[in-house]
The first five atom37 places (N, CA, C, CB, O) and aatype in JSON, in Angstrom:
{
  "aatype": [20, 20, 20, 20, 20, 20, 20, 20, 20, 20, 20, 20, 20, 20, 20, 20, 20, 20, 20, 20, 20, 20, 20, 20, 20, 20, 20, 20, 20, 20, 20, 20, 20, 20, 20, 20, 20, 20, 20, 20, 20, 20, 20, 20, 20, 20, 20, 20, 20, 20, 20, 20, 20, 20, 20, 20, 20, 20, 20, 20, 20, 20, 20, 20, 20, 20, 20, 20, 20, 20, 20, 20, 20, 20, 20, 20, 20, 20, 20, 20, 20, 20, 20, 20, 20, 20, 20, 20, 20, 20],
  "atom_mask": [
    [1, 1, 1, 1, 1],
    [1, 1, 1, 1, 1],
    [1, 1, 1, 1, 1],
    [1, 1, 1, 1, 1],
    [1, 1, 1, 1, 1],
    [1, 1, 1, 1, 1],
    [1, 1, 1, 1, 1],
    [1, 1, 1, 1, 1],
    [1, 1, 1, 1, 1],
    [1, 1, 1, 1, 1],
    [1, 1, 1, 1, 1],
    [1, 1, 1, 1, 1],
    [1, 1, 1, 1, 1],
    [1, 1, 1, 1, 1],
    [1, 1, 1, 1, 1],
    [1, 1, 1, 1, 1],
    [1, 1, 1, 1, 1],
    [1, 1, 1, 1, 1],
    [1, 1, 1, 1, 1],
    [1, 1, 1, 1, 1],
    [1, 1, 1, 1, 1],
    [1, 1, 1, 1, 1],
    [1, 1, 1, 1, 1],
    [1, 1, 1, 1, 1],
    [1, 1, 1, 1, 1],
    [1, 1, 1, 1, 1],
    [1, 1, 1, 1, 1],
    [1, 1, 1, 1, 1],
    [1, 1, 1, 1, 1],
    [1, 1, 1, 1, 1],
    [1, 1, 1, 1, 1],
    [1, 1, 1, 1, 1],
    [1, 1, 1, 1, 1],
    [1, 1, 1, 1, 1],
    [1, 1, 1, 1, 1],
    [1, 1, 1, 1, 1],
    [1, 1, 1, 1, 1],
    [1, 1, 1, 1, 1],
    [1, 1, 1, 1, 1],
    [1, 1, 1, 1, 1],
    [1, 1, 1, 1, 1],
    [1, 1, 1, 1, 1],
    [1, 1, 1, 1, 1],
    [1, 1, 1, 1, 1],
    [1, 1, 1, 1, 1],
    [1, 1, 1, 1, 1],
    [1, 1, 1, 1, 1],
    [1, 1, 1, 1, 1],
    [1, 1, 1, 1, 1],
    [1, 1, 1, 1, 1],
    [1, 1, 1, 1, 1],
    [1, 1, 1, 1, 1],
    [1, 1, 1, 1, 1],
    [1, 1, 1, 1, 1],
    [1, 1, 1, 1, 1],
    [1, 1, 1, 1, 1],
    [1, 1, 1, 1, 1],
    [1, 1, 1, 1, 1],
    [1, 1, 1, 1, 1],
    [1, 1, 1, 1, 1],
    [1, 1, 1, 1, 1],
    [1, 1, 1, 1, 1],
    [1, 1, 1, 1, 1],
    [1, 1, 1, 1, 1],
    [1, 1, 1, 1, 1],
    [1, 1, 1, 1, 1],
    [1, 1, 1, 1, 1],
    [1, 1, 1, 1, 1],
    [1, 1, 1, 1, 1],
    [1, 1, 1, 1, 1],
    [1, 1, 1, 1, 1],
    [1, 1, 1, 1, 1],
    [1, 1, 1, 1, 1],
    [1, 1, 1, 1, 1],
    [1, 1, 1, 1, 1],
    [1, 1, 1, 1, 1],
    [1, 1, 1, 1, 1],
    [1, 1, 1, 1, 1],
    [1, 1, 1, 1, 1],
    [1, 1, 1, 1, 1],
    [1, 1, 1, 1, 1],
    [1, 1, 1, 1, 1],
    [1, 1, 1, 1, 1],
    [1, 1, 1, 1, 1],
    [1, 1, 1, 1, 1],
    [1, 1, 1, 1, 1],
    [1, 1, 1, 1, 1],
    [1, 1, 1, 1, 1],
    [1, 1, 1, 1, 1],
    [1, 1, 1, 1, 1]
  ],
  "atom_positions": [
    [[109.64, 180.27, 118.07], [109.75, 181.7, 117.8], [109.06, 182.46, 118.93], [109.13, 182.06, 116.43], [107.83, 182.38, 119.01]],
    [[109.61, 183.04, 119.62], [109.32, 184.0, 120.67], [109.57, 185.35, 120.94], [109.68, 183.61, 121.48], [110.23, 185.84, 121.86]],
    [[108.93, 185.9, 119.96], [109.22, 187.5, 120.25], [108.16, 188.4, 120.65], [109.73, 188.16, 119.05], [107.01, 188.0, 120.88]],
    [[108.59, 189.83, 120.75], [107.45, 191.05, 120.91], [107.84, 191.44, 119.66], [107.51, 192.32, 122.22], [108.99, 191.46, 119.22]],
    [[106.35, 191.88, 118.86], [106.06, 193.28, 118.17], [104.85, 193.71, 118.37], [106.21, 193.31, 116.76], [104.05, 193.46, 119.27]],
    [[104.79, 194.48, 117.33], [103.32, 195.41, 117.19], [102.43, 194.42, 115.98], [103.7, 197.45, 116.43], [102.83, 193.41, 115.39]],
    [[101.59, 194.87, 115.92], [100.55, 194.58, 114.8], [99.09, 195.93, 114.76], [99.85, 192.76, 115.24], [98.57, 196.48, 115.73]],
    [[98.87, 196.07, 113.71], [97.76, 196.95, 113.07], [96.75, 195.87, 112.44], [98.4, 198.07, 111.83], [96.9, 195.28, 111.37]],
    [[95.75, 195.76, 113.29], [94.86, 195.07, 113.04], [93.54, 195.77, 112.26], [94.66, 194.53, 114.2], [93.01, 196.81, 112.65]],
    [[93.07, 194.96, 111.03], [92.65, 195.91, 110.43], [91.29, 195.1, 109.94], [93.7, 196.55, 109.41], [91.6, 193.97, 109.57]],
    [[89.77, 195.37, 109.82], [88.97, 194.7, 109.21], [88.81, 194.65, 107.53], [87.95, 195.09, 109.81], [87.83, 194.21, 106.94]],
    [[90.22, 195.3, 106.79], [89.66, 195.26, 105.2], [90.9, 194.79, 104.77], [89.1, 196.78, 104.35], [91.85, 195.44, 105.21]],
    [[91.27, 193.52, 103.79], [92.85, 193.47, 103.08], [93.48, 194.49, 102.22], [92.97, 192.35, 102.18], [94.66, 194.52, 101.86]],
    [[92.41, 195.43, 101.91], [92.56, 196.35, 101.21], [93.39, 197.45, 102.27], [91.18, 196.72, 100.59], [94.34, 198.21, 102.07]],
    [[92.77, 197.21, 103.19], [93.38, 198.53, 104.26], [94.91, 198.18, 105.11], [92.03, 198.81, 105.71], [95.6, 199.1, 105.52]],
    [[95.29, 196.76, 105.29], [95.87, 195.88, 105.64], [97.59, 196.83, 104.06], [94.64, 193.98, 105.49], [98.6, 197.52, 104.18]],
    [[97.1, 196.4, 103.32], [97.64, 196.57, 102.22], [98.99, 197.79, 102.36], [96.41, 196.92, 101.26], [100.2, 197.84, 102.61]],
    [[97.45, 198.97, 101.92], [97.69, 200.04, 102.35], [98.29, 200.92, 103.18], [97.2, 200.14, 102.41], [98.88, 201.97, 102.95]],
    [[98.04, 200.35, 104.16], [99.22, 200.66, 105.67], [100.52, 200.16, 105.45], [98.79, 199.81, 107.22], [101.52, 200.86, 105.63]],
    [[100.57, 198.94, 105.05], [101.9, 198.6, 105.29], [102.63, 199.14, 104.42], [102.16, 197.34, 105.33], [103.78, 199.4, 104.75]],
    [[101.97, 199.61, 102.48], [102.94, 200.22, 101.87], [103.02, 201.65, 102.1], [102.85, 199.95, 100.62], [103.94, 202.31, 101.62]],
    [[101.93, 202.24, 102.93], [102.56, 203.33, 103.53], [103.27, 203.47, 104.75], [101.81, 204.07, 103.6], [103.51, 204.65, 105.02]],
    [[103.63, 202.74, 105.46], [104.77, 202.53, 106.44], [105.75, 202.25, 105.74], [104.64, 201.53, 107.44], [106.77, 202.68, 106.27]],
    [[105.97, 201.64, 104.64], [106.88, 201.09, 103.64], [107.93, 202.83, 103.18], [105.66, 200.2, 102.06], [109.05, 203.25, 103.46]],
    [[107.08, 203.2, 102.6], [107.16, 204.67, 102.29], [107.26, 205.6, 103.17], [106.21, 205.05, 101.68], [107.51, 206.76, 102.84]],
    [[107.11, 205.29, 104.21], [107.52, 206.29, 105.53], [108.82, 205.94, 105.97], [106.53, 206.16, 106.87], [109.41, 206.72, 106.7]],
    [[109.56, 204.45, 105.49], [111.0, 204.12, 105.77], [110.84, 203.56, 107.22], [112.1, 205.48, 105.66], [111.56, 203.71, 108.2]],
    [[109.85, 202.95, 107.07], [109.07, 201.67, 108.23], [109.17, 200.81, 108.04], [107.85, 201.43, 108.53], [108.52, 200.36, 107.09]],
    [[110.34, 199.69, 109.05], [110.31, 198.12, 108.63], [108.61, 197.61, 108.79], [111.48, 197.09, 109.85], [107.76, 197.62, 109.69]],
    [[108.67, 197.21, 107.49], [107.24, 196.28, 108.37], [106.55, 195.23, 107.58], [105.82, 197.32, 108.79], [107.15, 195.03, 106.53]],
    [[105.41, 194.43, 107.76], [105.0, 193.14, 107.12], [103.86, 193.12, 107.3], [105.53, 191.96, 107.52], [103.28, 193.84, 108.11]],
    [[103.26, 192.19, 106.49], [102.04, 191.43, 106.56], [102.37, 189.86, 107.46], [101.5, 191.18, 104.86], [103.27, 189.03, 107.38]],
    [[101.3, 189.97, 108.21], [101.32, 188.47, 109.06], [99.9, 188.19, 109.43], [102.29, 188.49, 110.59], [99.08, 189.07, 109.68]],
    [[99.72, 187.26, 109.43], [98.52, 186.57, 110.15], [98.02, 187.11, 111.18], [98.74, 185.37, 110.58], [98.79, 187.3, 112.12]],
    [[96.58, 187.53, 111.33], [96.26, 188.34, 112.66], [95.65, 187.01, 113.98], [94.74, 189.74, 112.17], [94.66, 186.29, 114.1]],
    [[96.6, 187.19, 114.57], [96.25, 186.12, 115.8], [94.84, 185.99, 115.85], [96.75, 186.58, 117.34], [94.03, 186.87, 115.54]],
    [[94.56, 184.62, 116.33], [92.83, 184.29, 116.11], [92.62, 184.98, 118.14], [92.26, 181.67, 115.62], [91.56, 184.75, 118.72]],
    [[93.47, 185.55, 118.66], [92.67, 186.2, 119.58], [92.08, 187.33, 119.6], [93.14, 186.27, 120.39], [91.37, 187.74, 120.52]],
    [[92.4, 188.06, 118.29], [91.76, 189.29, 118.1], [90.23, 188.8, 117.52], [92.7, 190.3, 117.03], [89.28, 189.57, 117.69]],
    [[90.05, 187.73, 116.96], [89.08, 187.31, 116.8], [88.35, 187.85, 115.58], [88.58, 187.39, 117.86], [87.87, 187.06, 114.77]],
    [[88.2, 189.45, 115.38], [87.3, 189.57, 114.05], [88.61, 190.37, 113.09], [85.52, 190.73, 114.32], [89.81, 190.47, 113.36]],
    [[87.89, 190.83, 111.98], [88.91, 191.34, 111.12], [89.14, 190.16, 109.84], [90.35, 191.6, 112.1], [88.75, 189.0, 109.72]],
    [[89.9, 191.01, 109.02], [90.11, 190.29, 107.95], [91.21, 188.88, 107.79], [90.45, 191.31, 107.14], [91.38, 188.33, 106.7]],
    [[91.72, 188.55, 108.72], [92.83, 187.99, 109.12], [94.25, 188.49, 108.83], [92.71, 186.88, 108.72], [95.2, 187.79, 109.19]],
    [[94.46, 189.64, 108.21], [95.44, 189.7, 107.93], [96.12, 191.3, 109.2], [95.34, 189.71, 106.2], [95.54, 192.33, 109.53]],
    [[96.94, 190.99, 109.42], [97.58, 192.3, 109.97], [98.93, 193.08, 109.89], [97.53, 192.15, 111.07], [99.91, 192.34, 109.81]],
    [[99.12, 194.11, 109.9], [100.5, 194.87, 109.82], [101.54, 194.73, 110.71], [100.32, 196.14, 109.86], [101.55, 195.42, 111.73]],
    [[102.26, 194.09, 110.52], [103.79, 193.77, 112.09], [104.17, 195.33, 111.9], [105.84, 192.22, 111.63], [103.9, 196.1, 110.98]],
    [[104.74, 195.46, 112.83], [105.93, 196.8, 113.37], [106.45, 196.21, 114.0], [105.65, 198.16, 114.15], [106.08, 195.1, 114.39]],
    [[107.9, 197.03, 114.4], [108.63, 196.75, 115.4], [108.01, 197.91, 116.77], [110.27, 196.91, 114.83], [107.56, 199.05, 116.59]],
    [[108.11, 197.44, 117.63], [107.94, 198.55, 118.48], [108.44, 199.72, 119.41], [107.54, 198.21, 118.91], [108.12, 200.54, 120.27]],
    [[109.81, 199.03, 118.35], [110.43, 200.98, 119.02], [110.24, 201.78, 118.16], [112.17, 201.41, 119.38], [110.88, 202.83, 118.22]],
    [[109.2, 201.53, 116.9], [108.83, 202.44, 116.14], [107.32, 202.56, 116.14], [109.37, 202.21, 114.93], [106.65, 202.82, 115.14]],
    [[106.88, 202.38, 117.25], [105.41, 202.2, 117.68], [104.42, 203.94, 117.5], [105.53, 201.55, 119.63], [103.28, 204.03, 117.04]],
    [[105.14, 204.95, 117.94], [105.08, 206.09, 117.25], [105.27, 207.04, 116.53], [105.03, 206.32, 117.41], [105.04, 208.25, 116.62]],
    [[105.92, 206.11, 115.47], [106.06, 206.32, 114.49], [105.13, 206.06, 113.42], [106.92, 205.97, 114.42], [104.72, 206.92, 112.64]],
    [[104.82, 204.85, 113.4], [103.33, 204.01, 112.82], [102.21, 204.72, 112.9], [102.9, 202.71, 113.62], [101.53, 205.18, 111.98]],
    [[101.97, 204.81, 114.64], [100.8, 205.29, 114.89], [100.79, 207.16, 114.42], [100.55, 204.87, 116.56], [99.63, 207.57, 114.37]],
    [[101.62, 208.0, 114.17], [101.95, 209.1, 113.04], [101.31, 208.49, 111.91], [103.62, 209.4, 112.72], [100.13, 208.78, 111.7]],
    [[101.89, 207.72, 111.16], [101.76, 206.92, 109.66], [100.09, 207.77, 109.44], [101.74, 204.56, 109.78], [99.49, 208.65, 108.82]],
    [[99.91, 206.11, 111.01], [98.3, 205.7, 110.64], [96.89, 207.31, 111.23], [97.93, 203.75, 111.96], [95.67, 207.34, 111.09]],
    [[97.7, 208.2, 111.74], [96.66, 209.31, 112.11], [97.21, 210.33, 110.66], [96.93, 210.13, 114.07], [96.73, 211.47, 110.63]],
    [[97.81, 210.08, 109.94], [97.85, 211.21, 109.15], [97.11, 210.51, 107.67], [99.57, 211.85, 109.03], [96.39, 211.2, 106.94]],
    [[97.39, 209.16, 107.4], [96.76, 208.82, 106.55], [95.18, 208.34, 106.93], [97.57, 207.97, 105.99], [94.37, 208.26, 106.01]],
    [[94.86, 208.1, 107.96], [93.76, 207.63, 108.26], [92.75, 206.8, 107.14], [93.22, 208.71, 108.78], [91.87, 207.09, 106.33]],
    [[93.26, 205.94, 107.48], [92.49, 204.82, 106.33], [91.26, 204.0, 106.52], [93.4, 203.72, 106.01], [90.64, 203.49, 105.58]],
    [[90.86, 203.86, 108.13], [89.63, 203.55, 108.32], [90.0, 201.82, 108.79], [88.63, 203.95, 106.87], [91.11, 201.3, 108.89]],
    [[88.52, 201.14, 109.03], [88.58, 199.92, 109.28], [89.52, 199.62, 110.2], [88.73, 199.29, 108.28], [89.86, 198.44, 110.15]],
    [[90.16, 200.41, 111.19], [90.92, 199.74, 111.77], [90.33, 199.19, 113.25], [92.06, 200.51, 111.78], [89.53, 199.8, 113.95]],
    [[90.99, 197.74, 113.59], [90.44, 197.43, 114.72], [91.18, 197.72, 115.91], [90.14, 196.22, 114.68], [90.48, 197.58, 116.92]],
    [[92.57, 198.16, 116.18], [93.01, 198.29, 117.08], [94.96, 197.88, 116.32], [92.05, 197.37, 118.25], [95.34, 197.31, 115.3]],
    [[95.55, 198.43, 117.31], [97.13, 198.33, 117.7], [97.32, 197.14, 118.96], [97.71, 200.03, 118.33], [96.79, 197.2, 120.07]],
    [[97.93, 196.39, 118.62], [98.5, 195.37, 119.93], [99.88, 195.03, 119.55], [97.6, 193.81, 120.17], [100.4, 194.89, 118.45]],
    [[100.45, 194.92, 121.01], [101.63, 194.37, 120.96], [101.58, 192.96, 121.19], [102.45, 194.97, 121.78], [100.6, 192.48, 121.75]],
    [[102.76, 192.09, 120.73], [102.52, 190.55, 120.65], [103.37, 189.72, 121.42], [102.65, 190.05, 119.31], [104.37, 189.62, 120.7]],
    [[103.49, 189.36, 121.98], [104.22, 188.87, 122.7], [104.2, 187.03, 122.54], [103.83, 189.52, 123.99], [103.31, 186.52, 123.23]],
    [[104.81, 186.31, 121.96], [105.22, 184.61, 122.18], [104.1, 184.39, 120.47], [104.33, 183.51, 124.39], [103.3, 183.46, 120.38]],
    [[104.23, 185.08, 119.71], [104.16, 184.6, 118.51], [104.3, 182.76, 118.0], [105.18, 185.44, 117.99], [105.4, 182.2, 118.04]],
    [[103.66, 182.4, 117.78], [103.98, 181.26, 117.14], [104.75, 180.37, 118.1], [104.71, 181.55, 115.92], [105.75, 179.66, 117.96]],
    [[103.91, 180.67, 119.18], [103.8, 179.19, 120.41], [102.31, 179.37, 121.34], [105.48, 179.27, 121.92], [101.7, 180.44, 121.32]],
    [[101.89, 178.3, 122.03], [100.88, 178.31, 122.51], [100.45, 179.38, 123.92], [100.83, 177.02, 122.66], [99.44, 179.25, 124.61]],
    [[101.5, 180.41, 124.09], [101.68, 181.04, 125.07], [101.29, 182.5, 124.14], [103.17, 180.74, 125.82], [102.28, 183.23, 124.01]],
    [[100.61, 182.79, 123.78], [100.58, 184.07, 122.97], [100.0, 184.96, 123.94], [99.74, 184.02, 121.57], [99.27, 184.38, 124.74]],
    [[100.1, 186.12, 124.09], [99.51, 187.48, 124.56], [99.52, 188.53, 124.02], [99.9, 187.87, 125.48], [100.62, 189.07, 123.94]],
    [[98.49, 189.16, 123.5], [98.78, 190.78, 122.86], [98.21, 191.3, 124.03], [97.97, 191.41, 121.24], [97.5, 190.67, 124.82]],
    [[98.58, 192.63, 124.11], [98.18, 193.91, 125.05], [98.16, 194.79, 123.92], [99.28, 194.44, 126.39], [99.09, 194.95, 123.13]],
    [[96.62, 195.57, 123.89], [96.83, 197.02, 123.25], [97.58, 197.66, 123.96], [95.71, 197.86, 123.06], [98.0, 197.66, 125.12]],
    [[97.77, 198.74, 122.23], [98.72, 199.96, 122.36], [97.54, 201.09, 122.36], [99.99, 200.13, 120.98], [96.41, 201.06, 121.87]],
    [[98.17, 202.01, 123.02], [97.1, 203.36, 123.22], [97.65, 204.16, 121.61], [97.55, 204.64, 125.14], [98.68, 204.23, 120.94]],
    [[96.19, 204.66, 121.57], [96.28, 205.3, 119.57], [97.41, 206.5, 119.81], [94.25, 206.34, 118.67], [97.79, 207.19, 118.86]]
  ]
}
């Protein structure tokens, strides 16, 4: 599996949650996935996007402002040993 998306990396499952069913409700594809162990802290869990809806999300996430968040990255080689995220600017 080798793709790009986004992820909303978040330190609470509670907040993790939250985002995604309000992206859900904003008519935002989106998921819960495993937060790559290169982000390193956080709750492990994180929000996928796609990222041609990257500001769209980041709308979502400045109007609801839910807190705990650790950052936006894009993902690149998911679920092979070649992984790279690059942040996204807020």
């Amino acid at each position: 599996m080798n793709s790009s998306f986004g992820i909303a990396a978040f330190r609470s499952r509670t907040q993790v949650l939250r985002f995604e069913d309000a992206l859900r409700r904003a008519g935002l594809a989106s998921g819960v996935v495993s937060t790559p162990r290169e982000v390193a802290i956080g709750c492990g869990l994180s929000v996928r996007f796609d990222l041609s809806q990257a500001a769209q999300v980041m709308g979502v996430y400045r109007k609801m402002n839910p807190g705990a968040l650790i950052g936006f990255y894009r993902v690149d080689g998911y679920g092979t040993r070649q992984i790279r995220l690059t942040p996204l600017v807020l």
